[in-house]
VEXDREN-2710 file (C-alpha; in Angstrom, 1 decimal):
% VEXDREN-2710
k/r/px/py/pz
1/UNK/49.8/-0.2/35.0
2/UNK/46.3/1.6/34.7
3/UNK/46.0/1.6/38.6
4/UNK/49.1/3.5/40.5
5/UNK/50.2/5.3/37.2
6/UNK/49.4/8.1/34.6
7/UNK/51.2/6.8/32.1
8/UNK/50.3/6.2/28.5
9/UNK/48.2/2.8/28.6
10/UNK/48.7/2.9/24.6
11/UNK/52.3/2.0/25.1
12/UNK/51.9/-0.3/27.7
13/UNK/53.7/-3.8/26.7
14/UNK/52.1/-6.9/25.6
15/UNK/53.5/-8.9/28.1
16/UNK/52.1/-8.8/31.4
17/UNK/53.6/-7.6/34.9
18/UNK/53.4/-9.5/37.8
19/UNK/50.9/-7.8/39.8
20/UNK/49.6/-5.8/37.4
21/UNK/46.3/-6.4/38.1
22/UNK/43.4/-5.9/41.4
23/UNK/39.6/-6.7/41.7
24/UNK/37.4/-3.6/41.3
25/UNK/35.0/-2.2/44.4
26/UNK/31.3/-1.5/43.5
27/UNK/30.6/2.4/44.8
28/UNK/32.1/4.2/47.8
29/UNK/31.9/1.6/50.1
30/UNK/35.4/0.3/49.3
31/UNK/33.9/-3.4/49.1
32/UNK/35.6/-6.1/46.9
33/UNK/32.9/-7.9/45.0
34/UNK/33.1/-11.6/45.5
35/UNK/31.1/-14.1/43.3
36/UNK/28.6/-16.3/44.6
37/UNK/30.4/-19.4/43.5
38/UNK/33.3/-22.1/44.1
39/UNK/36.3/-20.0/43.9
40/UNK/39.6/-20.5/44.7
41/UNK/39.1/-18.6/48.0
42/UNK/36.5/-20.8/49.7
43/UNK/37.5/-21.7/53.0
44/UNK/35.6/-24.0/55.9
45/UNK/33.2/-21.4/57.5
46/UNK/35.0/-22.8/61.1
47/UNK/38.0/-20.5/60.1
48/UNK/36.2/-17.2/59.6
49/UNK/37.0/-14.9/62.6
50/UNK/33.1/-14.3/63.6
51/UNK/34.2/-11.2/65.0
52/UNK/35.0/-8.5/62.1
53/UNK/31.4/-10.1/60.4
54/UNK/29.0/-9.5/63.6
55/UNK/27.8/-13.0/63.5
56/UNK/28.9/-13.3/67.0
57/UNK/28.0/-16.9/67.6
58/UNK/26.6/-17.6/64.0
59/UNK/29.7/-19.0/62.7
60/UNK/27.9/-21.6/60.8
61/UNK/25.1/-19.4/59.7
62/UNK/22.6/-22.0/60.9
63/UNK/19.9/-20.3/61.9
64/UNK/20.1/-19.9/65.4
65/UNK/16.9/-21.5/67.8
66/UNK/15.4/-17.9/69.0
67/UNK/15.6/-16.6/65.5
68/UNK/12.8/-14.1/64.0
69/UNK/12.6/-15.5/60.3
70/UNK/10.6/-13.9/57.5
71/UNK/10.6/-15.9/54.6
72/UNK/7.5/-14.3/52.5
73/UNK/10.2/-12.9/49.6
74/UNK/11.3/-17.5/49.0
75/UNK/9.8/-19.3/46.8
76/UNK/6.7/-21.5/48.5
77/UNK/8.4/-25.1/48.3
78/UNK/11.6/-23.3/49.6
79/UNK/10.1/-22.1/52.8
80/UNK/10.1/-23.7/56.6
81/UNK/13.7/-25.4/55.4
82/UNK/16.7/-26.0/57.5
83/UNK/19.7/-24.2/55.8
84/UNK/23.5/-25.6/56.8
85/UNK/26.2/-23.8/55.7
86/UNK/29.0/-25.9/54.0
87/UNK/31.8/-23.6/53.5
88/UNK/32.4/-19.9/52.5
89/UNK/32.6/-18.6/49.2
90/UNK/33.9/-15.4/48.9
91/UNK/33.3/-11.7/51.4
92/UNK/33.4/-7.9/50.8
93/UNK/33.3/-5.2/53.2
94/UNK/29.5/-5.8/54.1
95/UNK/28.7/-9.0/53.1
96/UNK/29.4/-12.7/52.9
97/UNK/28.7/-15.3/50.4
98/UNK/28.4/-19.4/51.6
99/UNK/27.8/-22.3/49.9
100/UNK/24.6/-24.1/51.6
101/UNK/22.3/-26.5/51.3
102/UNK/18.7/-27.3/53.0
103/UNK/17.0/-30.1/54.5
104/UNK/16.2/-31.1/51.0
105/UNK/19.5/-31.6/50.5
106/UNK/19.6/-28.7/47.5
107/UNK/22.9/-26.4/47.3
108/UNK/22.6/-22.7/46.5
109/UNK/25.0/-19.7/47.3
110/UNK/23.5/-17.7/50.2
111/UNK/24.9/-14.3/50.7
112/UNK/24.2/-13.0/54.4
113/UNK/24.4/-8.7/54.1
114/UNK/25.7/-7.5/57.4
115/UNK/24.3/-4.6/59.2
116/UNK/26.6/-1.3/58.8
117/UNK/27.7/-1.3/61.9
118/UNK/26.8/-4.7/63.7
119/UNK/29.8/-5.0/65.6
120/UNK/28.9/-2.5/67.9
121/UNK/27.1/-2.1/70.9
122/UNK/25.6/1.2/69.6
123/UNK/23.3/-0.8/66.8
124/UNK/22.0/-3.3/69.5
125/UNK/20.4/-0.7/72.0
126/UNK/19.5/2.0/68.9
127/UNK/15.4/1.1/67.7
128/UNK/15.3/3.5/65.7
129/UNK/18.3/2.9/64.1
130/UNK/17.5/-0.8/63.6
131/UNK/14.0/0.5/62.0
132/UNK/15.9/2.3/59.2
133/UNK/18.0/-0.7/58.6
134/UNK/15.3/-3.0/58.2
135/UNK/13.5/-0.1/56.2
136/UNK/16.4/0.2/53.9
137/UNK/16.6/-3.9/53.5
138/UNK/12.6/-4.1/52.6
139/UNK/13.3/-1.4/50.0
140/UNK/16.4/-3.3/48.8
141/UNK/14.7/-6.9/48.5
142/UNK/11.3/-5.5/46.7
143/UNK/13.6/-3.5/44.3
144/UNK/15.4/-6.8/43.6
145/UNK/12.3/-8.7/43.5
146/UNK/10.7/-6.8/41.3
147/UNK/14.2/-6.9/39.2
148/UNK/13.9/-11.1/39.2
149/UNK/10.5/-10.7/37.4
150/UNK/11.2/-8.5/35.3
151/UNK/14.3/-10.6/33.8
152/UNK/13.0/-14.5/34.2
153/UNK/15.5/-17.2/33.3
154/UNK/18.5/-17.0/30.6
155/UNK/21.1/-18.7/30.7
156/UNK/24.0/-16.3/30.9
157/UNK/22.1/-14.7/34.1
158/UNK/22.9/-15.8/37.9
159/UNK/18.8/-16.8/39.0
160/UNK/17.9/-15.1/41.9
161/UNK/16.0/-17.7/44.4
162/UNK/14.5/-15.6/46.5
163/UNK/15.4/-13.5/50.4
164/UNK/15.3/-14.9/54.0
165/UNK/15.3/-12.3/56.6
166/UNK/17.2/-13.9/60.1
167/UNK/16.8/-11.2/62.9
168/UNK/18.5/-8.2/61.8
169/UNK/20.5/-10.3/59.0
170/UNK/19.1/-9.8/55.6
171/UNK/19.8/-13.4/53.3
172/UNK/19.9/-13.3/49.7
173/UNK/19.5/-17.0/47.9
174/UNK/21.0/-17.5/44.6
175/UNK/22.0/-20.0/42.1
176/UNK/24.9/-21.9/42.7
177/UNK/27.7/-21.5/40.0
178/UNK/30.3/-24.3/40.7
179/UNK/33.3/-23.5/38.4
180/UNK/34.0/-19.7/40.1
181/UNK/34.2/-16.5/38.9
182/UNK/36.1/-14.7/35.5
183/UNK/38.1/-12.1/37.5
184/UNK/40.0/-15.5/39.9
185/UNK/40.3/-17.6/36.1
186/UNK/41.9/-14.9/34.8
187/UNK/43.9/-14.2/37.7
188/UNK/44.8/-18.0/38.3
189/UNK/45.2/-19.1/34.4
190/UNK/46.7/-16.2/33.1
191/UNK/47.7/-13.2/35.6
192/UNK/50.0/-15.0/37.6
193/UNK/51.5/-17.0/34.7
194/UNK/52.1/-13.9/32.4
195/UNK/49.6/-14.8/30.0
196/UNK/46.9/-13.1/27.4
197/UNK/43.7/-15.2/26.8
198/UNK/43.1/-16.6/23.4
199/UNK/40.9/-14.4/21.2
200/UNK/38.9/-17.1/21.0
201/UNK/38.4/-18.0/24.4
202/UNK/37.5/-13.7/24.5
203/UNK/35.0/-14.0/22.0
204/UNK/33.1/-16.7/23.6
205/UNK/33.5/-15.0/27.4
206/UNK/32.3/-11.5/25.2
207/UNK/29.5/-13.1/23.4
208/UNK/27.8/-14.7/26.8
209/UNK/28.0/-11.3/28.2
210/UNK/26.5/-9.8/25.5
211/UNK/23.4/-12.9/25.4
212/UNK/22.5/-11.3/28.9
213/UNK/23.3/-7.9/28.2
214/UNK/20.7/-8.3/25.5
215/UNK/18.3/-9.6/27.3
216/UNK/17.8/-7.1/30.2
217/UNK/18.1/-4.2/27.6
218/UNK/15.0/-5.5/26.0
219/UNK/13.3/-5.5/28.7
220/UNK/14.5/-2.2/29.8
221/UNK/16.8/-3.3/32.9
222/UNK/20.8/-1.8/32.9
223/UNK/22.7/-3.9/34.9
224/UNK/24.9/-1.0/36.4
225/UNK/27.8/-2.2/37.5
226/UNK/29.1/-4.7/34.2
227/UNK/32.3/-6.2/35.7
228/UNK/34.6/-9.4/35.3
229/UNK/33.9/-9.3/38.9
230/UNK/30.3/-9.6/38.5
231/UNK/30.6/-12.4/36.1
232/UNK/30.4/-16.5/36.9
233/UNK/31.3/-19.5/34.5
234/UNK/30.3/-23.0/35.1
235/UNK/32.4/-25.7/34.9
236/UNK/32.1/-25.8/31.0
237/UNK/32.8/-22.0/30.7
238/UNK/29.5/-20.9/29.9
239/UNK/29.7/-17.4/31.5
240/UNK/26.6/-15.9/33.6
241/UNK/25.7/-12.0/34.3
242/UNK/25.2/-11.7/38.3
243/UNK/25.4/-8.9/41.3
244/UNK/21.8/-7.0/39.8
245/UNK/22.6/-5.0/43.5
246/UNK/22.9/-1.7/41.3
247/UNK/20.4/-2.2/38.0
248/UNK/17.6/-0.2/37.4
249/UNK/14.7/0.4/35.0
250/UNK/15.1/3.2/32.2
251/UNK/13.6/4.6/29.3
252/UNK/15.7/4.2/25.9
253/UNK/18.1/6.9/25.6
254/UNK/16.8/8.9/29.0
255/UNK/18.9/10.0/31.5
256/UNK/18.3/9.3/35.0
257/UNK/18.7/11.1/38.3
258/UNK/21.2/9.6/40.3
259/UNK/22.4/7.2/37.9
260/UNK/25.9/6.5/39.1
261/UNK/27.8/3.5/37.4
262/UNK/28.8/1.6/40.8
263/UNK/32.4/0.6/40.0
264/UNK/34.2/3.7/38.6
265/UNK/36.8/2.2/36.3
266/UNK/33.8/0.7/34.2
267/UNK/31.5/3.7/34.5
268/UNK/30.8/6.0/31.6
269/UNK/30.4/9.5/31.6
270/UNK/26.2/8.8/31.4
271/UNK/22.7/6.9/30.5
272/UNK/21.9/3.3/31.9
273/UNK/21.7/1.2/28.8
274/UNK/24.5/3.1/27.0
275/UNK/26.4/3.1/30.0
276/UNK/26.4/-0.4/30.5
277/UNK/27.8/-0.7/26.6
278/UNK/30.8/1.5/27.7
279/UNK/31.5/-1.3/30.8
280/UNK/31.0/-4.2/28.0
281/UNK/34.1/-1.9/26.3
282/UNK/36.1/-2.3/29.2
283/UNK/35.1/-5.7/30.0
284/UNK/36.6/-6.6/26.7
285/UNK/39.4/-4.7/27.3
286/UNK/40.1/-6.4/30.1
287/UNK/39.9/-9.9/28.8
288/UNK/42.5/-8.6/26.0
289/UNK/45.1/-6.9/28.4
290/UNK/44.3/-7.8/31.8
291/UNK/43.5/-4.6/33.0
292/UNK/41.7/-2.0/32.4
293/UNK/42.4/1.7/30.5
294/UNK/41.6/4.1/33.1
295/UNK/40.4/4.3/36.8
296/UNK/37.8/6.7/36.4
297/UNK/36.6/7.9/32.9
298/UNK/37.1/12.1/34.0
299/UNK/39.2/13.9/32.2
300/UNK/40.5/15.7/35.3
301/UNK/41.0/13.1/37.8
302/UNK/42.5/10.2/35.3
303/UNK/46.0/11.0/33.2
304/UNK/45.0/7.8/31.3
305/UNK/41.6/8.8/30.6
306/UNK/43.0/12.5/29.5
307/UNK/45.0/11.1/27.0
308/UNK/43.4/9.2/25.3
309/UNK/40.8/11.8/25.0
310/UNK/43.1/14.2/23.6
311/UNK/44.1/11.3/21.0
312/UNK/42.8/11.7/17.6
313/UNK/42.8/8.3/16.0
314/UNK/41.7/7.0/19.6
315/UNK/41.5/3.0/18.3
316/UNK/45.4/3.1/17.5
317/UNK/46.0/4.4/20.8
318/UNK/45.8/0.9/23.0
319/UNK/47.9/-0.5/20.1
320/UNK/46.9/-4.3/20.3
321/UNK/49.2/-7.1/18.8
322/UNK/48.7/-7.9/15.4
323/UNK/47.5/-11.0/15.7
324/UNK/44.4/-9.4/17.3
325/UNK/43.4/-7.4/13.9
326/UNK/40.4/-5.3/13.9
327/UNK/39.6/-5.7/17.5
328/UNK/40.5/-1.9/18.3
329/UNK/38.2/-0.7/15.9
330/UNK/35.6/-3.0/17.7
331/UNK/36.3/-1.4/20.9
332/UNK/35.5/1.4/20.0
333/UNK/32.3/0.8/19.2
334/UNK/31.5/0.9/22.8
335/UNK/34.0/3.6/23.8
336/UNK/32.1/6.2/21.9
337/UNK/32.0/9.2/24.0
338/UNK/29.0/10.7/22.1
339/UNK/26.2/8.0/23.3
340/UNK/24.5/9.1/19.9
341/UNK/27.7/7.0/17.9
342/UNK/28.2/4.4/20.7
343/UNK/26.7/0.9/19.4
344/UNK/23.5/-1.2/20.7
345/UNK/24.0/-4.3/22.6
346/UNK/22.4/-5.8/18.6
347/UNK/25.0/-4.1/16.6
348/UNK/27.5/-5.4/18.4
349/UNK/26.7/-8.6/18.7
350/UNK/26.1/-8.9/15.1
351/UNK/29.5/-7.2/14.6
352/UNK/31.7/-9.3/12.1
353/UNK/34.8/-9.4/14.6
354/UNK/32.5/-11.3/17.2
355/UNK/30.7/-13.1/14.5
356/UNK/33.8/-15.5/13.8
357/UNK/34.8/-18.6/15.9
358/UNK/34.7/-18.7/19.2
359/UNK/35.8/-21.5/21.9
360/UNK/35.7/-22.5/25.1
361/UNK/38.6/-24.8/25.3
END
């Protein structure tokens, strides 16, 4: 597999190891992205061990009697609530994600950020420490904000709701997405059971994608970190776009300083928007294969990645199964690594392999 070997991923087998597969971390942080939604993970918040979070005595996430609340970043009628936490959702290194609901009786998924190093002693009795946190988390929420705005509704985006800051604890309100998220369906339906996903099941998951992909390329928004991970579907298998922790702003075809792609095994060797058309490449490998090509697209720190570079007829290399004709050729209209032949978000959805039917069955 793509993720303890070098080997040739063009002559991996159709069929599909047991195990072959792992959720991608967002940046150096070494985080696992969890969706804000019902997956097969969630868990009574009584059982979470309070302890490796911080939330010392905040087990339920209820906010607690004493607590300093800023809510000037929710929405007006959202505001003065009473939040009760129903169960968790999913964690990562820094965070957790619940499913609550307010005195209005309205669910959303709330995602509590935890301070770096809340578990200590240290963070408690350091003020100016605790001012750059709560400098860094003002930065954070007017970024994302301004993000919100920017993008409006669609309906293959995650809405943002709005932030709650409890004490130190920074509170991000979103949308709740009840049928999970694609990396666990794929895992659950297909991983474990040795299975590839219909190409028509791919085509639908691809085209959502590419619906909200779209839409914050027009208005000049990259995503940055373009991940089955990052992605949510609803209980009909309409999939959503969500995690917009990493997007930016750009100007068409500009580079930007400091534009790392935040999970490296999706991140191309460059700009925002073109970059995120190299992640929907291996997003769509993904769904075909269950894994992705390469770790790292680097040419010195990949073997897989080397290869394939050093391949002449690059769209033969992956060598898909017949039955999935013309889709290689497809792919590589995102894995261009000249930006200048890589396709737009437009020509590829109006590609003809995308353009015939799709399902959600």
């Amino acid at each position: 597999m793509a993720h303890t070997s070098n080997k040739d991923v063009g002559h991996c087998p159709e069929t599909i190891t047991s195990g072959s597969n792992r959720r991608h971390s967002s940046g150096a942080s070494n985080t696992t992205t969890v969706s804000a939604s019902d997956s097969t993970s969630s868990r009574p918040v009584s059982s979470i061990s309070n302890g490796t979070f911080g939330l010392g005595d905040l087990g339920y996430c209820d906010d607690p009697k004493d607590a300093t609340i800023d809510e000037n970043y929710m929405p007006i009628e959202l505001r003065g609530k009473k939040w009760k936490t129903i169960k968790i959702l999913g964690e990562g290194g820094n965070f957790k994600v619940y499913l609550t609901t307010n005195s209005d009786g309205l669910q959303f998924a709330m995602r509590w950020n935890r301070r770096q190093d809340c578990s200590t002693d240290a963070f408690e009795n350091d003020k100016e420490r605790q001012i750059r946190t709560v400098s860094r988390m003002k930065l954070h929420t007017e970024n994302a904000i301004r993000i919100k705005e920017i993008i409006g509704h669609h309906p293959n985006i995650v809405k943002l709701i709005g932030f709650r800051k409890v004490n130190l604890f920074s509170q991000q309100i979103m949308e709740y997405i009840d049928g999970g998220d694609l990396y666990d369906f794929i895992d659950r339906n297909y991983i474990r059971k040795k299975r590839r996903i219909g190409i028509a099941k791919v085509r639908s998951f691809f085209s959502d994608l590419l619906k909200a992909v779209k839409h914050i390329h027009d208005l000049h928004i990259a995503h940055m970190d373009i991940k089955v991970e990052n992605c949510l579907l609803t209980r009909n298998r309409t999939l959503k776009l969500t995690d917009f922790d990493h997007a930016k702003t750009f100007q068409p075809g500009k580079m930007m300083p400091g534009s790392v792609y935040a999970t490296e095994a999706y991140a191309a060797p460059e700009t925002p928007d073109y970059a995120d058309i190299w992640a929907c490449g291996i997003f769509l490998f993904f769904l075909l294969k269950s894994d992705v090509p390469w770790e790292i697209a680097d040419r010195k720190r990949d073997g897989n990645y080397f290869t394939w570079c050093q391949t002449e007829h690059k769209a033969n290399f992956f060598q898909f199964q017949k039955s999935r004709k013309g889709v290689a050729e497809f792919l590589m209209k995102m894995l261009q690594i000249d930006v200048d032949e890589r396709a737009t978000v437009d020509e590829i959805l109006t590609h003809q392999w995308l353009q015939q039917q799709t399902s959600k069955k």
